[in-house]
C-alpha positions as CSV (number, residue, x, y, z in Angstrom):
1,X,79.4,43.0,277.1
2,X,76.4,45.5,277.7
3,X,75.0,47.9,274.7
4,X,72.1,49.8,275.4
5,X,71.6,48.4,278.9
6,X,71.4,45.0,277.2
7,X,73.6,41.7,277.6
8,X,75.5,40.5,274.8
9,X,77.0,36.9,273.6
10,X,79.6,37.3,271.4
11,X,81.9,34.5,270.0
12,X,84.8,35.5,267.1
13,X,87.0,33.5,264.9
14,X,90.4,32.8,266.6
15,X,91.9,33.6,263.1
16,X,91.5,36.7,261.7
17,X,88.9,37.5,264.8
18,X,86.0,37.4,262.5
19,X,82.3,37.5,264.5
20,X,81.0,33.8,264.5
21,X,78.1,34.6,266.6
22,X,76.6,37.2,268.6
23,X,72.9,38.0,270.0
24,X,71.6,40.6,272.0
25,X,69.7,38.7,275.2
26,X,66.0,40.1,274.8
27,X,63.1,40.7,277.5
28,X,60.9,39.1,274.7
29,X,57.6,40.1,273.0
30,X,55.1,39.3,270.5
31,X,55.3,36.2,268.5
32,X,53.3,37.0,265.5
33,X,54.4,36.2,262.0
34,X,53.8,39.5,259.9
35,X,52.2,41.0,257.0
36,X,54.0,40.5,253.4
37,X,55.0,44.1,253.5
38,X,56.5,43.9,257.0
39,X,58.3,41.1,256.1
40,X,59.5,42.5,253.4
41,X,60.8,45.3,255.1
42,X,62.7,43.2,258.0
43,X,64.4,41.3,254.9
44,X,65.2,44.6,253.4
45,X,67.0,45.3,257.1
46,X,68.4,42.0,256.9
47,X,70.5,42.2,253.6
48,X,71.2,45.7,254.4
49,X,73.2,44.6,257.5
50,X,74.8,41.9,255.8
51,X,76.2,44.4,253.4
52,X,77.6,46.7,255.4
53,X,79.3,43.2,257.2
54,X,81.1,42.3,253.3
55,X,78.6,39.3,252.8
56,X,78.0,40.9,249.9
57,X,74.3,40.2,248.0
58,X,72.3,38.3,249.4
59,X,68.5,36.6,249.3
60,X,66.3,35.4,251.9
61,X,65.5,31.8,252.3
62,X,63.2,31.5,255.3
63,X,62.3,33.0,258.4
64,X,61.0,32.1,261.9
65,X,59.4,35.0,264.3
66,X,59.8,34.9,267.8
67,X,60.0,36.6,271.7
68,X,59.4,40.0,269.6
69,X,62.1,38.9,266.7
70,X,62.6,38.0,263.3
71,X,65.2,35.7,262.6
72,X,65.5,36.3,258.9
73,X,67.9,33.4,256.9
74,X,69.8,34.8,254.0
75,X,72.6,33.2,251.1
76,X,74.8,35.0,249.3
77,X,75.1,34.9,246.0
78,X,77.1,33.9,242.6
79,X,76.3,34.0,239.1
80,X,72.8,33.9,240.0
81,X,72.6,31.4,241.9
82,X,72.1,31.7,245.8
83,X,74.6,30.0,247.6
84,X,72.8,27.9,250.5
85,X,76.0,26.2,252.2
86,X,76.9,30.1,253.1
87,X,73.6,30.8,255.0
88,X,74.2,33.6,257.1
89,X,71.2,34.3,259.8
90,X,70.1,37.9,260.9
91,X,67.9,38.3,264.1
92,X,66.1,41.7,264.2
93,X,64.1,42.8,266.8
94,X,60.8,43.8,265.1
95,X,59.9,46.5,267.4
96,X,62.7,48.9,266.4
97,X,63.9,47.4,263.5
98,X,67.9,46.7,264.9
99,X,69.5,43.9,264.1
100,X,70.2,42.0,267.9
101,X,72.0,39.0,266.5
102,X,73.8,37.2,264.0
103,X,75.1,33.7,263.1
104,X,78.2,34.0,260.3
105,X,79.5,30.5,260.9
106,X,78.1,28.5,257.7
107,X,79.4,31.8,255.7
108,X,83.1,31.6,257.6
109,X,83.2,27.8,257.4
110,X,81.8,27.2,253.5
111,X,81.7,30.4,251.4
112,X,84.7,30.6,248.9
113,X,84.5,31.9,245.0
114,X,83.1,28.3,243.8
115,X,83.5,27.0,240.0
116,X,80.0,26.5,239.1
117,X,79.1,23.8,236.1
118,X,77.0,25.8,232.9
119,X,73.5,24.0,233.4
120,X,72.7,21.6,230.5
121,X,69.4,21.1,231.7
122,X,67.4,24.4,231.0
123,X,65.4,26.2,233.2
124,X,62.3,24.7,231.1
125,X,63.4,21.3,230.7
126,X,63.3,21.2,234.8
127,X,60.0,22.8,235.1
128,X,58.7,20.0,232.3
129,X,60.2,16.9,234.7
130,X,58.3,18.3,238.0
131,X,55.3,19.4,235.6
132,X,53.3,16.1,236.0
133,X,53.5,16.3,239.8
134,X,53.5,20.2,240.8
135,X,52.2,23.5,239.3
136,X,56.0,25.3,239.4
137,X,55.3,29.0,240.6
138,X,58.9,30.6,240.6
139,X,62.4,28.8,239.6
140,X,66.2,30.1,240.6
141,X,69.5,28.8,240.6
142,X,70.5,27.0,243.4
143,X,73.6,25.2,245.2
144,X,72.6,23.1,247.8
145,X,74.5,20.9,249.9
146,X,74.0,17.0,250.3
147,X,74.1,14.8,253.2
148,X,77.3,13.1,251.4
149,X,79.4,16.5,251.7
150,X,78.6,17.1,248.2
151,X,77.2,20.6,246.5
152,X,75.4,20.5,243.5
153,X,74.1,23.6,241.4
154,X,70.5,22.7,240.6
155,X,66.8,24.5,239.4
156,X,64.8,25.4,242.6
157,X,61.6,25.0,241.8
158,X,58.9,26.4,244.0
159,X,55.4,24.7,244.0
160,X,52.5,22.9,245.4
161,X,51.5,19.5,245.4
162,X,48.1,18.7,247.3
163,X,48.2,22.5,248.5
164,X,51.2,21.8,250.2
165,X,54.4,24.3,249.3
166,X,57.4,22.2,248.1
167,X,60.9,22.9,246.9
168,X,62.3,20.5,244.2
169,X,66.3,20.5,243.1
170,X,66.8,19.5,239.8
171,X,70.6,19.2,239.3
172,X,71.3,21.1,236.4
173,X,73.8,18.7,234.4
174,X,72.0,15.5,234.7
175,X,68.5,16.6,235.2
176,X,68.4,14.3,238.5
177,X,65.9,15.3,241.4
178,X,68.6,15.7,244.5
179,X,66.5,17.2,246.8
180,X,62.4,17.5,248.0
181,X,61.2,19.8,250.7
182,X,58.3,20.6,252.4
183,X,57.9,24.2,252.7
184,X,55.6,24.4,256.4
185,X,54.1,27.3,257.4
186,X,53.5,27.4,261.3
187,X,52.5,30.1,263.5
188,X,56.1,30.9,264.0
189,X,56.9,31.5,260.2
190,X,58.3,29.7,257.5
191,X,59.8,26.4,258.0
192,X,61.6,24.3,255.5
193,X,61.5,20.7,256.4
C-alpha cells in the first residue's frame, strides 16, 4: 500500500493477522552513525513504538545506520533479564524521526512468559571468572539462545580484551562460558559478531 506518497511492504501472520514485517521503501540518505545523544534519542523512539505495539519493555541491543535510517534492535524483557530470542527490530528514518519499518517475527515465533532458573552463580562470582581475561564494564541478565535450540539465562558481561569490545555469557547455574562476542564497531554502527 502507499502512505505518505510512499510504498509499503507489509507481511501479517495468517493467525490472528499479527504484523510480521513491514518497511516503508525509502529514497535513501545519509549513512552516518550518530552522536550518543542522538542515538539515544532514536532508541528512545524505538521502545516507544514498541509499546504502543504491546511488546511491552524493552532494551536495545545493537544498531546499524543506513540510506538515512536507524535500524535500532530491541528485546523485551523479564525479571530483568532481556530476552534475546524475542528480538524485535525497529527502522526509523533519522530525518523525521518515524518509525518506516519493523521486523516482529523472532517476537511472534519465540516470545512466551518463560520459567527462568534463580542464578546460583552471582553477579560477582561471573565478573571474577572473566576477571583475568577482560576489564568487565557493565553486567545484566541475559537469555540467549544456542545453536543447539537451547536458551540459557546467563551474566552479560560487557568488556574489552586487547581494546576490543566483547560480550561474555556466563550461565548462571553452572558458571559455564556459553557464549563470546565481538562487539565491531564499523562505519555503519554497532555490529555483534
Amino acid at each position: 500500500g502507499e502512505q505518505d506518497g510512499f510504498a509499503y511492504s507489509i507481511c501479517v501472520t495468517k493467525q490472528g493477522c499479527k504484523v510480521l514485517y513491514y518497511m516503508r521503501n525509502t529514497a535513501g540518505g545519509i549513512s552516518a552513525v550518530p552522536t550518543d545523544a542522538r542515538y539515544d534519542q532514536l532508541t528512545a523512539v524505538a521502545q516507544q513504538y514498541c509499546r504502543s505495539k504491546g511488546y511491552g519493555q524493552t532494551l536495545p541491543s545493537y544498531a546499524q545506520f543506513y540510506n538515512g535510517m536507524a535500524l535500532i534492535n530491541l528485546a523485551p524483557m523479564q525479571n530483568d533479564a532481556i530476552l534475546y530470542p524475542d528480538l524485535v527490530k525497529v527502522w526509523i528514518d533519522i530525518e523525521n524521526d518515524r518509525v518506516v519499518g519493523l521486523d516482529a517475527y523472532n517476537y511472534l515465533m519465540s516470545h512466551k512468559q518463560r520459567s527462568l532458573p534463580a542464578p546460583t552463580v552471582t553477579e560477582q562470582q561471573a565478573r571474577d571468572k572473566v576477571s583475568g581475561r577482560m576489564a568487565v564494564e557493565t553486567s545484566r541478565l541475559a537469555l540467549i539462545p544456542l545453536a543447539s535450540g537451547l536458551e540459557k539465562l546467563c551474566w552479560e558481561l560487557k568488556g574489552t580484551i586487547n581494546g576490543n569490545d566483547y560480550l561474555i555469557y556466563v550461565n548462571v547455574e553452572t558458571g559455564v562460558e556459553e557464549d563470546i562476542l565481538m562487539i565491531q564497531h564499523t562505519n555503519d554502527g554497532t555490529l555483534v559478531m
